[in-house]
Biopython code that builds the backbone (N, CA, C, O; Angstrom):
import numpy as np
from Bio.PDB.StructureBuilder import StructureBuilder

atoms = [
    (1, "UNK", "N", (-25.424, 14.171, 106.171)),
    (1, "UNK", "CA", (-25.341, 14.562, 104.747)),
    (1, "UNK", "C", (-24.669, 15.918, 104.640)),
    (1, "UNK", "O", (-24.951, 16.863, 105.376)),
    (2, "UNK", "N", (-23.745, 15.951, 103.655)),
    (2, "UNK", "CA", (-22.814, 17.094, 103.492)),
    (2, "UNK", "C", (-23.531, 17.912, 102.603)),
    (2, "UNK", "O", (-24.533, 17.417, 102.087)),
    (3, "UNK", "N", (-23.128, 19.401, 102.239)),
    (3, "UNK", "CA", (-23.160, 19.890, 101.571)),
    (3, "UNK", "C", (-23.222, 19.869, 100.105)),
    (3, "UNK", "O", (-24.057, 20.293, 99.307)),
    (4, "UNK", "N", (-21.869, 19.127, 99.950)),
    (4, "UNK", "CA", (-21.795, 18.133, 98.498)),
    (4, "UNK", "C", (-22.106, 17.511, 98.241)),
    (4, "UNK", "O", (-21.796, 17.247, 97.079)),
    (5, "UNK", "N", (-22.935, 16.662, 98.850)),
    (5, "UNK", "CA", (-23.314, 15.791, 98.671)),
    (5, "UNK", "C", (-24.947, 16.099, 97.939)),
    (5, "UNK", "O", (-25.454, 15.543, 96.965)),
    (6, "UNK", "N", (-25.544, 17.273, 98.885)),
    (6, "UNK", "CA", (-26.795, 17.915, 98.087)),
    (6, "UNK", "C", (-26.114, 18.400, 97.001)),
    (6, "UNK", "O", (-26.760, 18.152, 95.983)),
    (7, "UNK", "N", (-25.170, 18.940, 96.788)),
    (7, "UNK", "CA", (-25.163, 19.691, 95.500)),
    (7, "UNK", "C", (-24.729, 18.668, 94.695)),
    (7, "UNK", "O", (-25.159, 18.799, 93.549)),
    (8, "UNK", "N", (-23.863, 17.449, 94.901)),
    (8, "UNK", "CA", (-23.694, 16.344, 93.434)),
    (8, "UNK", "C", (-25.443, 15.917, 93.208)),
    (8, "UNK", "O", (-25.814, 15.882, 92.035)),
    (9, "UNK", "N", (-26.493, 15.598, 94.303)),
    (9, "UNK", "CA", (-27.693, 15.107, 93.670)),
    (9, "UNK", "C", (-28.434, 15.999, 92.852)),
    (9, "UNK", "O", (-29.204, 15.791, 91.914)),
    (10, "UNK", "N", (-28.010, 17.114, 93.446)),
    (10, "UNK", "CA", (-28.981, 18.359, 92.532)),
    (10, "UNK", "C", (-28.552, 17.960, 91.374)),
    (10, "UNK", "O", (-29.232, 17.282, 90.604)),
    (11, "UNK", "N", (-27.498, 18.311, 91.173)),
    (11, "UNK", "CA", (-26.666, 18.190, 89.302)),
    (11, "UNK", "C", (-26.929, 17.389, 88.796)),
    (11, "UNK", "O", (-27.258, 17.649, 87.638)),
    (12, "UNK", "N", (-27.019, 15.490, 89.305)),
    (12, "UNK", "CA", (-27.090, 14.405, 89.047)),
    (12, "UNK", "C", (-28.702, 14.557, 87.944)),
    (12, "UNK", "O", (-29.040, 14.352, 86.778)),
    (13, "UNK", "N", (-29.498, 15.216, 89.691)),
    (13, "UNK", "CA", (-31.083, 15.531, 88.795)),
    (13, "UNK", "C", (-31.378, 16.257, 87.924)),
    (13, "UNK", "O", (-32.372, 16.089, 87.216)),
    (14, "UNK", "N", (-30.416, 17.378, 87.793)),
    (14, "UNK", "CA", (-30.693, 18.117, 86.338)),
    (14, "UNK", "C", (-30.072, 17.756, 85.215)),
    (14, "UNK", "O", (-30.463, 18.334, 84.201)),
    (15, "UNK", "N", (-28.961, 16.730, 85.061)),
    (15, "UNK", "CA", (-28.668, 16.563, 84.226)),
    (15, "UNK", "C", (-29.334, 15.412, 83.714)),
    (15, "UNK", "O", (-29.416, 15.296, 82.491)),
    (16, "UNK", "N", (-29.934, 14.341, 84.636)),
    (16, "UNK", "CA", (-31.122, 13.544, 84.469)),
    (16, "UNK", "C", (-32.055, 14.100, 83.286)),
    (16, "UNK", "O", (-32.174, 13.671, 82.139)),
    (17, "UNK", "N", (-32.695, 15.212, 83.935)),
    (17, "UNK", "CA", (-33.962, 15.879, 83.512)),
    (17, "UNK", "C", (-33.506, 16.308, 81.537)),
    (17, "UNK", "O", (-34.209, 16.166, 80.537)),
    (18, "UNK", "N", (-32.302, 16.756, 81.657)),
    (18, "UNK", "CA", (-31.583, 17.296, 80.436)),
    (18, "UNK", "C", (-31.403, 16.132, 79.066)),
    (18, "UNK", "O", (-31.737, 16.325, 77.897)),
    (19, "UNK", "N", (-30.716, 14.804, 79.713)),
    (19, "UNK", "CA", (-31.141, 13.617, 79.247)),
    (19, "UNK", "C", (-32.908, 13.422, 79.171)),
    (19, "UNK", "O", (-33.493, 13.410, 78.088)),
    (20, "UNK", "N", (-33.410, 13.319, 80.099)),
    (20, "UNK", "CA", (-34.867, 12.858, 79.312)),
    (20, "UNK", "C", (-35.451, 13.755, 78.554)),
    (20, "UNK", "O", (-36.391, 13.363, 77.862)),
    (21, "UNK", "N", (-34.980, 15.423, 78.479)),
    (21, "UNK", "CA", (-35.849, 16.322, 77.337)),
    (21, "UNK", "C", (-35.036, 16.167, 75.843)),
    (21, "UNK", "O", (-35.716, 16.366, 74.837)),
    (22, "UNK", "N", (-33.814, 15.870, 75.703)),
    (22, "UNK", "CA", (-32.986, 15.364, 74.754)),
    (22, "UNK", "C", (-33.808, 13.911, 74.066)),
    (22, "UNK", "O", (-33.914, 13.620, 72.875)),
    (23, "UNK", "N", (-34.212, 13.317, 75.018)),
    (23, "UNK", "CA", (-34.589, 11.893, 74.342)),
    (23, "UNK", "C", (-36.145, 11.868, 73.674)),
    (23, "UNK", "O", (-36.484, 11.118, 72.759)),
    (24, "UNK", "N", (-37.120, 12.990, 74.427)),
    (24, "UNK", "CA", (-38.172, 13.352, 74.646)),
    (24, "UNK", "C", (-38.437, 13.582, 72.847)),
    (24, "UNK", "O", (-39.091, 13.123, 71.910)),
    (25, "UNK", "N", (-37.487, 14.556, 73.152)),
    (25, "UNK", "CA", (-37.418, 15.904, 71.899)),
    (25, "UNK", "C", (-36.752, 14.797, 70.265)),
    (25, "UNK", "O", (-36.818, 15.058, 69.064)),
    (26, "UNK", "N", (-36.259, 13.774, 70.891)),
    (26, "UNK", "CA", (-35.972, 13.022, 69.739)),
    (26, "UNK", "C", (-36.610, 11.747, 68.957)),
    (26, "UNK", "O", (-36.280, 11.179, 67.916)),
    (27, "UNK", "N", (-37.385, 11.590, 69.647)),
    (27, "UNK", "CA", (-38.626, 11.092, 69.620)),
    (27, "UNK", "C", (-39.601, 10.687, 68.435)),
    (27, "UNK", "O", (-40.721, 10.241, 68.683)),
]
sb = StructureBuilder()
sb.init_structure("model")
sb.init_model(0)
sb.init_chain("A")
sb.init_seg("    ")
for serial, (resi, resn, name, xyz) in enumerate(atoms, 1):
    if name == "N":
        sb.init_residue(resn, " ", resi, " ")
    sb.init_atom(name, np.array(xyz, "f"), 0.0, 1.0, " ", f" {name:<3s}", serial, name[0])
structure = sb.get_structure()
């Protein structure tokens, strides 16, 4: 596992997290 490869999942998961407080919050 590369480098980038941690850093695309990190992003993947925060932008995850960003989507579910958006959907949360709309609710």
């Amino acid at each position: 596992v590369s480098a980038a490869d941690i850093n695309f999942d990190s992003v993947v998961d925060i932008f995850d997290l960003l989507l579910l407080s958006d959907f949360l919050q709309n609710m």
